[in-house]
C-alpha positions in Angstrom: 191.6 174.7 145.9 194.2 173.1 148.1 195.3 176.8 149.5 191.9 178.2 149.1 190.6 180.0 152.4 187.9 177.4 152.7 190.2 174.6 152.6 192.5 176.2 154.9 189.3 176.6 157.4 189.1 173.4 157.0 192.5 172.2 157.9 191.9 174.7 161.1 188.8 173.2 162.5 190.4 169.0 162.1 193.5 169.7 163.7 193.4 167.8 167.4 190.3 165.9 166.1 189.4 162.1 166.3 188.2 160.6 162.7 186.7 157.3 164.1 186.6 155.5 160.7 184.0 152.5 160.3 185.5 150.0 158.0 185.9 146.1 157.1 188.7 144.7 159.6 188.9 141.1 157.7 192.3 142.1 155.5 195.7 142.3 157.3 197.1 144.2 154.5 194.0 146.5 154.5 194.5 147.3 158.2 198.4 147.6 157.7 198.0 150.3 155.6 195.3 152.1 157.5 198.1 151.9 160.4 200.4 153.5 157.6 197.7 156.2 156.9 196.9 156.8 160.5 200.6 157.3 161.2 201.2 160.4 158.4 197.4 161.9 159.2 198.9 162.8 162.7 202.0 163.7 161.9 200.9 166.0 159.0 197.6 167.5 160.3 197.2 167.1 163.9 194.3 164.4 163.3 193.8 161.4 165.0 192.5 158.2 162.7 190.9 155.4 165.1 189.9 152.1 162.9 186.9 150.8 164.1 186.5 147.2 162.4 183.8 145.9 161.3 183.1 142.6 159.9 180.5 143.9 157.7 179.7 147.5 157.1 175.7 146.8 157.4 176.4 147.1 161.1 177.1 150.9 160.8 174.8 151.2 158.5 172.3 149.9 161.3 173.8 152.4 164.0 173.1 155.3 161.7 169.5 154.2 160.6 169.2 154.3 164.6 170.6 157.1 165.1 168.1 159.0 162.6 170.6 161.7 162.0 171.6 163.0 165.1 175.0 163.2 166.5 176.8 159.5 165.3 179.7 158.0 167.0 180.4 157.4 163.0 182.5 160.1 161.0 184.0 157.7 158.3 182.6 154.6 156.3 184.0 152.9 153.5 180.7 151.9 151.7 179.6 151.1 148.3 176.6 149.6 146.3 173.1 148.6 148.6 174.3 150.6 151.3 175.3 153.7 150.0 172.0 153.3 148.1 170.2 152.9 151.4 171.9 155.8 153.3 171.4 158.1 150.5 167.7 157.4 150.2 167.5 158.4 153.9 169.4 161.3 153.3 171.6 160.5 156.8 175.4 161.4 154.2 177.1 164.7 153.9 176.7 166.0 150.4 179.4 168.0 148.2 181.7 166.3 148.8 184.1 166.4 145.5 184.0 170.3 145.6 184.7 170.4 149.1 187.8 168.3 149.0 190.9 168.9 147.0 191.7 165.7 145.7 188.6 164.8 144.2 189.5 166.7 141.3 192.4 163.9 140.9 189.9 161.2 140.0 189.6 159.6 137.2 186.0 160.1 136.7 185.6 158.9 133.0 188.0 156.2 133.0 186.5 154.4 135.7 183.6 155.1 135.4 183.0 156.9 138.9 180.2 158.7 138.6 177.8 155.4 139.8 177.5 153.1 142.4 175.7 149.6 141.1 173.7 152.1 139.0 172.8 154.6 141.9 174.5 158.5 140.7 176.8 159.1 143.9 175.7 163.0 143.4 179.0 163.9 145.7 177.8 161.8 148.6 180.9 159.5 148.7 183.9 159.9 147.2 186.3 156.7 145.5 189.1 155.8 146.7 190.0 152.4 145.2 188.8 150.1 142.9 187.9 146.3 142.8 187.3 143.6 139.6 186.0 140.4 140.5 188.7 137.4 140.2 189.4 134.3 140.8 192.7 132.6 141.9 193.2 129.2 140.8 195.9 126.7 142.0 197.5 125.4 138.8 196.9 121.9 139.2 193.0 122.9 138.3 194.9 123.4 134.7 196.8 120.4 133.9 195.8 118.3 130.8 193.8 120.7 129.4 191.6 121.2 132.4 188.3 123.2 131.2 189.0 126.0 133.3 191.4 127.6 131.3 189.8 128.5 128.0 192.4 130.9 126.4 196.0 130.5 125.5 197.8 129.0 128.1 201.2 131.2 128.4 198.6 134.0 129.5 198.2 135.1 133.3 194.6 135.9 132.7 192.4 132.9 131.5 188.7 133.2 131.4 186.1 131.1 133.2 182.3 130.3 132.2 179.5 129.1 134.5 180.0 125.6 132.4 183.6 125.0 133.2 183.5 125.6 136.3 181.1 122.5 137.1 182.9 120.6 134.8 185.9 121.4 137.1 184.0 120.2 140.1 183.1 117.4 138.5 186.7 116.5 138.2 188.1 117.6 141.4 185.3 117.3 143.3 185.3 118.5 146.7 188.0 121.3 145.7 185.8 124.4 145.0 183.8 127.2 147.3 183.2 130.3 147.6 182.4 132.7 150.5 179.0 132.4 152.2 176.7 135.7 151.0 176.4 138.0 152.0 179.7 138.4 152.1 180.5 140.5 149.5 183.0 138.3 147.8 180.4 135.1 148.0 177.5 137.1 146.4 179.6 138.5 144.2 180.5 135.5 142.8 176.9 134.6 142.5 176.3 137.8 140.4 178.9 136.6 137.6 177.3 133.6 137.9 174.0 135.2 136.9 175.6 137.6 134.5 177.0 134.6 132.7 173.9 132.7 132.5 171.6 134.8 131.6 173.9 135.9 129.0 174.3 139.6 130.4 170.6 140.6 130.4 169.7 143.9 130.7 167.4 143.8 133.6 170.3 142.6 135.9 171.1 146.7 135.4 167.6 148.2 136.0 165.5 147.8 139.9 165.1 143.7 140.2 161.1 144.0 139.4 159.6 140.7 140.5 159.3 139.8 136.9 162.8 139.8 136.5 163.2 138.2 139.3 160.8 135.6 138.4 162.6 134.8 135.0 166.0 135.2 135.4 167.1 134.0 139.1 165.9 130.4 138.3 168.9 130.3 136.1 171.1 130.9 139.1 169.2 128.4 141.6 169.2 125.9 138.8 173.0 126.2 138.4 173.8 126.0 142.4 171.5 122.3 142.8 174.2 120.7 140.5 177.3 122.9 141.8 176.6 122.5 145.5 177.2 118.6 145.8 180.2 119.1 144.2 182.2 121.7 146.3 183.9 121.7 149.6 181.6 120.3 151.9 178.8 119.3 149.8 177.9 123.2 149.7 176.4 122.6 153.3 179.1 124.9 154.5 180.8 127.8 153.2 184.1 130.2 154.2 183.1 132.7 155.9 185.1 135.4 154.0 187.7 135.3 151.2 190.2 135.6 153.5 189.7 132.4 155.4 189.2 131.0 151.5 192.7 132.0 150.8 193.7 130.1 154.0 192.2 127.0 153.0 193.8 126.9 149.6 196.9 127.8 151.3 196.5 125.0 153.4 195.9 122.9 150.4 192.0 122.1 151.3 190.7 123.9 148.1 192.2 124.8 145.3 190.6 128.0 144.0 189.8 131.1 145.8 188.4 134.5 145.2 189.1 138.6 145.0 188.2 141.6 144.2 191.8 143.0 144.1 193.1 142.4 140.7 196.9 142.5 142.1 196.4 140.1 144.8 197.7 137.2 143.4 201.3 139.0 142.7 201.1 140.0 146.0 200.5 136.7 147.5 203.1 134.9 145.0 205.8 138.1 146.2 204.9 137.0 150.1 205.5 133.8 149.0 201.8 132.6 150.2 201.0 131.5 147.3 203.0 129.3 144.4 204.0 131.2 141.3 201.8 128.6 139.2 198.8 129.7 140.6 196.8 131.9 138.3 194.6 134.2 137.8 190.9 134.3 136.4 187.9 136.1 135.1 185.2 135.3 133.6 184.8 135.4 130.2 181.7 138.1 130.3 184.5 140.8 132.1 185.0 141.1 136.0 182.7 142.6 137.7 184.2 146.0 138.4 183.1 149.0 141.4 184.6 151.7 142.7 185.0 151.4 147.0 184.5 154.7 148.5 184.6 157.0 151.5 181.2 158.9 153.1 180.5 161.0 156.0 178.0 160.4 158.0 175.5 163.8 158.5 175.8 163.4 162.1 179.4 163.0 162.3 181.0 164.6 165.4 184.5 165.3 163.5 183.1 166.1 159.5 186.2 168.7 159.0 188.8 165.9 160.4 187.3 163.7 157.6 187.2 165.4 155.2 191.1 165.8 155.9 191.7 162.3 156.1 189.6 161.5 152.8 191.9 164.2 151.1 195.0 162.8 152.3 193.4 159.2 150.9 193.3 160.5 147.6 196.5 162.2 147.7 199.1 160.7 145.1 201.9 159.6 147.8 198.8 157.8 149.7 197.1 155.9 146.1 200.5 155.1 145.5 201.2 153.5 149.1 198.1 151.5 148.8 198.6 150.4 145.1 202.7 149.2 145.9 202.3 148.1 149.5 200.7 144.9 151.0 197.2 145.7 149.8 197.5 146.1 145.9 194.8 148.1 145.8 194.4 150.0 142.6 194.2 153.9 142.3 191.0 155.8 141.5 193.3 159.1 140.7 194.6 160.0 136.8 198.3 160.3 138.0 199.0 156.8 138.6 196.5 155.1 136.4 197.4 152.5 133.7 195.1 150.9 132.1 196.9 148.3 131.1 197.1 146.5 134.4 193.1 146.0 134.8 190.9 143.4 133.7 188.3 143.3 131.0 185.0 144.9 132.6 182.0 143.6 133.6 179.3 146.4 134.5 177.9 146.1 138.4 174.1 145.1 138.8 172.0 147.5 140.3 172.0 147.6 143.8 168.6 146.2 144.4 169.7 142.6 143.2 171.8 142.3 145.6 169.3 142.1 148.5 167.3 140.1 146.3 170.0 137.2 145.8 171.6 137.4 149.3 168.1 136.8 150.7 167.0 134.3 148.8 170.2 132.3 148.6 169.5 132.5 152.4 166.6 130.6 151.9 167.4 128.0 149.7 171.1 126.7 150.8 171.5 128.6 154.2 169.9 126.5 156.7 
C-alpha cells in the first residue's frame, strides 16, 4: 500500500503542510520525542508538526463540539476512551482510517487487543499508537519488614497490590500516599482499580454504568476513600495535580509511592537516576488496567493528508522503536517489536461511561 497511487497522492497533497497536533504537554519525555518526530517529518516529507499542549485533551474536544464540524484549527489529537466515545457519537472524526494509512497494517490488532476503546469498537476512527498498563511505583522503604504491600515473592520486580494493603500501608506510613486529583487520567484511573478490586471485577463495570449499577457498586468505592482519605498526603484535602508532579514529590522525598501508566517508566527513571534502584514496581493483583492511546483526525481538519502522513510515520518501526528505547518508554502497538514478555498481567478497561460517572461524583464528595 505504501507505493500505491493513493498513497503516493497522499504524500503529494502533505508536502509544505502544517499538522497542528493537539496533545497532553504534562511529560518532558513525551514532548522530547515529539521534538524528535517533528524533526524527521520535515526532513522526510516536507511536513511541518506544531505541538499544541494541552493539559487535558477535553479542551479540544470542547473546540471541536464548537466548531460543529466545520473547518478546525485541530488536525491531530491523541485521544482515547470518553472522548473518542464522545466525538464518534457526533460523528465530528475522519473515518477509514487503517485502510488509508500504510502502517496500520503493522498493528498488533489481536495481541493487544486494539480493536476497542473502554468497550466502544474504534471502526477505523483512530488509529493506536502506544499502549499504557496502570502501575504503581513504590519507594522501597513501603517494603521493609514485610510491609503488606508486597504480597508476592520478594526477589520479583512486579509485586501485586489489593485495595486492603494499601490502607493498611497508610495506616503505617501515614501521610505517605496520593494519588492524582480526577479527572486526571492517572487519579481516576486509580480509582477504577480501586473499584475493579472491590467489587471483585463485576461485570457491569464493562457494560453502560445504568444507574443501578451505579447505585450498587460505587458505594464500595466511596466507602473505601472515607477511611483512605485521612490517611494520605494531606488528609486527602488536597491532591497532585498530575502524576508528573506525583513523581516530583516522591522524588523530593514527600510521598513515597507514585503512579503510571507506562509500564517502563520506572527503568527509565532508575537509568536517569531519578529514582533509586530499590524502588519498585506494582500492580494490582486483579491485572493493570490496560488501553491502547491513539491518534484521530478531526473531520474539519485543514491539513487531513499531512496527518495522515505524520500518523504513518508514528507507526513506522524506526519511530515505535524511538519511542519504546528513548526517554518516554512507551511501548509499541506494531507486531515487529512486540514482546510479550515485557507487559503486565491485564486488567480489561471499563466502559467509557464510568468514567464520567466516577470523575463527577468524586467531584462531589472529596473535591470541595
Amino acid at each position: 500500500m505504501a507505493n500505491s497511487p493513493q498513497w503516493q497522492k497522499t504524500l503529494n497533497e502533505a508536502k509544505g503542510d502544517t499538522v497542528y497536533f493537539y496533545a497532553w504537554g504534562g511529560s518532558k519525555p513525551v514532548n522530547d520525542y515529539l521534538r524528535w518526530a517533528a524533526r524527521e517529518i520535515a526532513s522526510r516529507y516536507k511536513v511541518r508538526l506544531r505541538h499544541v499542549k494541552v493539559a487535558d485533551i477535553s479542551e479540544a474536544v470542547s473546540r471541536l463540539k464548537a466548531e460543529s464540524g466545520n473547518k478546525s484549527a485541530i488536525d491531530l489529537l491523541w485521544i482515547n476512551g470518553e472522548n473518542f466515545s464522545f466525538l464518534k457519537q457526533q460523528e465530528l472524526l475522519l473515518g477509514n482510517l487503517w485502510t488509508g494509512i500504510p502502517n496500520a497494517a503493522l498493528l498488533a490488532t489481536q495481541a493487544l487487543s486494539l480493536e476497542n476503546d473502554f468497550g466502544v469498537p474504534i471502526d477505523g476512527y483512530e488509529v493506536p499508537w502506544g499502549v499504557g498498563q496502570f502501575n504503581i511505583i513504590a519507594s522501597n522503604n513501603l517494603l521493609v519488614n514485610n510491609s503488606p504491600l508486597a504480597t508476592n515473592n520478594l526477589e520479583t520486580q512486579n509485586r501485586k497490590v489489593t485495595p486492603e494493603s494499601i490502607l493498611q500501608t497508610a495506616k503505617q506510613h501515614p501521610g505517605r500516599l496520593s494519588y492524582p486529583r480526577p479527572p486526571e487520567f492517572h487519579g481516576t484511573t486509580f480509582l477504577k482499580q480501586l473499584l475493579v478490586a472491590l467489587s471483585d471485577n463485576d461485570a457491569r463495570l464493562f457494560a453502560y454504568a445504568s444507574p443501578e449499577a451505579q447505585a450498587t457498586l460505587l458505594p464500595l468505592l466511596w466507602d473505601y476513600l472515607d477511611q483512605l482519605h485521612p490517611l494520605i498526603w494531606q488528609q486527602g484535602r488536597a491532591f497532585p495535580s498530575s502524576n508528573t508532579e506525583q513523581l516530583s514529590l516522591v522524588q523530593q522525598k514527600t510521598l513515597d509511592l507514585t503512579v503510571s501508566f507506562n509500564p517502563n517508566q520506572l527503568i527509565k527513571e532508575q537509568k536517569e537516576q531519578r529514582l533509586p534502584l530499590s524502588a519498585q514496581r506494582l500492580y494490582f493483583s486483579q491485572g493493570a488496567i490496560t488501553n491502547s492511546h491513539n491518534l484521530a483526525i478531526p473531520k474539519g481538519a485543514q491539513s487531513p493528508a499531512a496527518a495522515k502522513v505524520v500518523i504513518n510515520f508514528l507507526l513506522s518501526e524506526q519511530a515505535q522503536q524511538q519511542k519504546l528505547q528513548g526517554s518516554w518508554g512507551d511501548p509499541t502497538v506494531i507486531t515487529p517489536l512486540l514482546d510479550p514478555a515485557s507487559t503486565l498481567p491485564s486488567q480489561q478497561e471499563l466502559h467509557s461511561s464510568w468514567q464520567q460517572v466516577i470523575e463527577e461524583q468524586w467531584q462531589q464528595k472529596y473535591g470541595a
